[in-house]
VOVEXVEX-293647 format. One record per residue: residue number from 1; residue in three letters; x, y, z of N, C-alpha, C in turn. Coordinates in steps of 0.05 Angstrom, whole numbers, m for minus. Last residue first. Layout:
<atoms>
ATOM     n   res      n_u      n_v      n_w     ca_u     ca_v     ca_w      c_u      c_v      c_w
ATOM   NUM   ALA        X        Y        Z        X        Y        Z        X        Y        Z
...
</atoms>
This chain:
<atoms>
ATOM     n   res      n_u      n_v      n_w     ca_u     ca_v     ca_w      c_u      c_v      c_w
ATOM    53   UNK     1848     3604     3337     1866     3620     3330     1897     3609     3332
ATOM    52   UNK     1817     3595     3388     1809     3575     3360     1835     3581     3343
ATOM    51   UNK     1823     3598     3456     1818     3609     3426     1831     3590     3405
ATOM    50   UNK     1850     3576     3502     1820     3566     3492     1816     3580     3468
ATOM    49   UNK     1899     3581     3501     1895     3554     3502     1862     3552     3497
ATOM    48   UNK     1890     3634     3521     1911     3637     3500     1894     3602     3478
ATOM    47   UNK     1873     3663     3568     1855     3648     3557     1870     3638     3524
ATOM    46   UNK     1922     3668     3593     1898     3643     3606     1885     3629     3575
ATOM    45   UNK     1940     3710     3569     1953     3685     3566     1945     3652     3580
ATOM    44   UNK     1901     3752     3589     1911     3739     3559     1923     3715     3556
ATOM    43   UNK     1916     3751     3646     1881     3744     3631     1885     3737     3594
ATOM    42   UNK     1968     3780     3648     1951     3747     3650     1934     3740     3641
ATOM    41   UNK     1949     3823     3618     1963     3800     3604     1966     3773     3612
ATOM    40   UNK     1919     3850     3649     1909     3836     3629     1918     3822     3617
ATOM    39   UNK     1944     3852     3696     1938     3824     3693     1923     3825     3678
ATOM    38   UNK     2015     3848     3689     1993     3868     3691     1978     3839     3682
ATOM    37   UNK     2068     3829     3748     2050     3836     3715     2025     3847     3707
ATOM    36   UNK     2082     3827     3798     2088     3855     3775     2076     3855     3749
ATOM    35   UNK     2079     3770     3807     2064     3796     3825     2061     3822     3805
ATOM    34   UNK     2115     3746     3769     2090     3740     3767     2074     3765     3786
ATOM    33   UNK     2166     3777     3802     2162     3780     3776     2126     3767     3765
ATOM    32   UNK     2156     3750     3858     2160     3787     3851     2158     3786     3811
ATOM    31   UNK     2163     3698     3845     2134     3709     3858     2136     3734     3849
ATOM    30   UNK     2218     3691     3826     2185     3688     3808     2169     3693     3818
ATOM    29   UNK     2242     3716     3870     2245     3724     3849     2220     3723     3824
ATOM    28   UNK     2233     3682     3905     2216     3702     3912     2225     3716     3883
ATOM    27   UNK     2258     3634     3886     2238     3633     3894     2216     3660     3891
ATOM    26   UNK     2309     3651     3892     2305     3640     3858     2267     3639     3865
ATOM    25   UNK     2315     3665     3941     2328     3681     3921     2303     3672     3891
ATOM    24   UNK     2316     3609     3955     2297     3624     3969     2298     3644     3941
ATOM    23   UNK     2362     3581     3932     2335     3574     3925     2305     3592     3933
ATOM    22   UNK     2404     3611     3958     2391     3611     3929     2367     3600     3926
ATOM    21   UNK     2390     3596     4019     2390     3617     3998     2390     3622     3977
ATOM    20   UNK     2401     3541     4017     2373     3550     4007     2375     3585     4011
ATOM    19   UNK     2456     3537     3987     2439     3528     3977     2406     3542     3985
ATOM    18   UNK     2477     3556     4046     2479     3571     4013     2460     3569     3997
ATOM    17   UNK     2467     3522     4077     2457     3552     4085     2463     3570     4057
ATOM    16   UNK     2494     3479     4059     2464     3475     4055     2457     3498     4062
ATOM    15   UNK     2555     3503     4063     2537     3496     4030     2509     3487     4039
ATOM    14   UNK     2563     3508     4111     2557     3532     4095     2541     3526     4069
ATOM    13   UNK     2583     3469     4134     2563     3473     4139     2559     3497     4124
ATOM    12   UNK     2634     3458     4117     2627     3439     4100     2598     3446     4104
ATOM    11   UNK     2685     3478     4146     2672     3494     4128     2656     3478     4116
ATOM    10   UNK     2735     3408     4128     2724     3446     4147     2709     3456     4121
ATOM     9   UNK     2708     3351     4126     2713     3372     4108     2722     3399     4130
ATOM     8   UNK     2693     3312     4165     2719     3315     4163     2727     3346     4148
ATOM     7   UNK     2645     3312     4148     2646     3318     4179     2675     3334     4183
ATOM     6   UNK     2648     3282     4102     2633     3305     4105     2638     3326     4122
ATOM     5   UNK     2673     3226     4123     2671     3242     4097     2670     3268     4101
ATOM     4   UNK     2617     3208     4153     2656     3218     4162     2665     3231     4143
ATOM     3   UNK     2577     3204     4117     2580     3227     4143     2607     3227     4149
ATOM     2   UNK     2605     3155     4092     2599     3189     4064     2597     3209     4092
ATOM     1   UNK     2592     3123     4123     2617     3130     4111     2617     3158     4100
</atoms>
């Protein structure tokens, strides 16, 4: 039922080609921002959870 539904809409194939474009988007976004950091501050924030402090 919900496929007739669906089928029936016009234009109804665009929202899963939308969807993983954003999700791609939202994706490479945290790779490019984690890639760009400097990694002493990774190395800081590793070892954040093992100091006594």
């Amino acid at each position: 039922m919900i496929s007739k539904v669906l089928s029936s809409i016009d234009g109804i194939s665009i929202y899963p080609v939308l969807g993983l474009v954003i999700c791609m988007l939202i994706f490479l976004t945290g790779v490019g921002i984690a890639y760009r950091k400097n990694k002493e501050y990774i190395q800081h924030m590793s070892n954040l959870p093992l100091e006594k402090d």
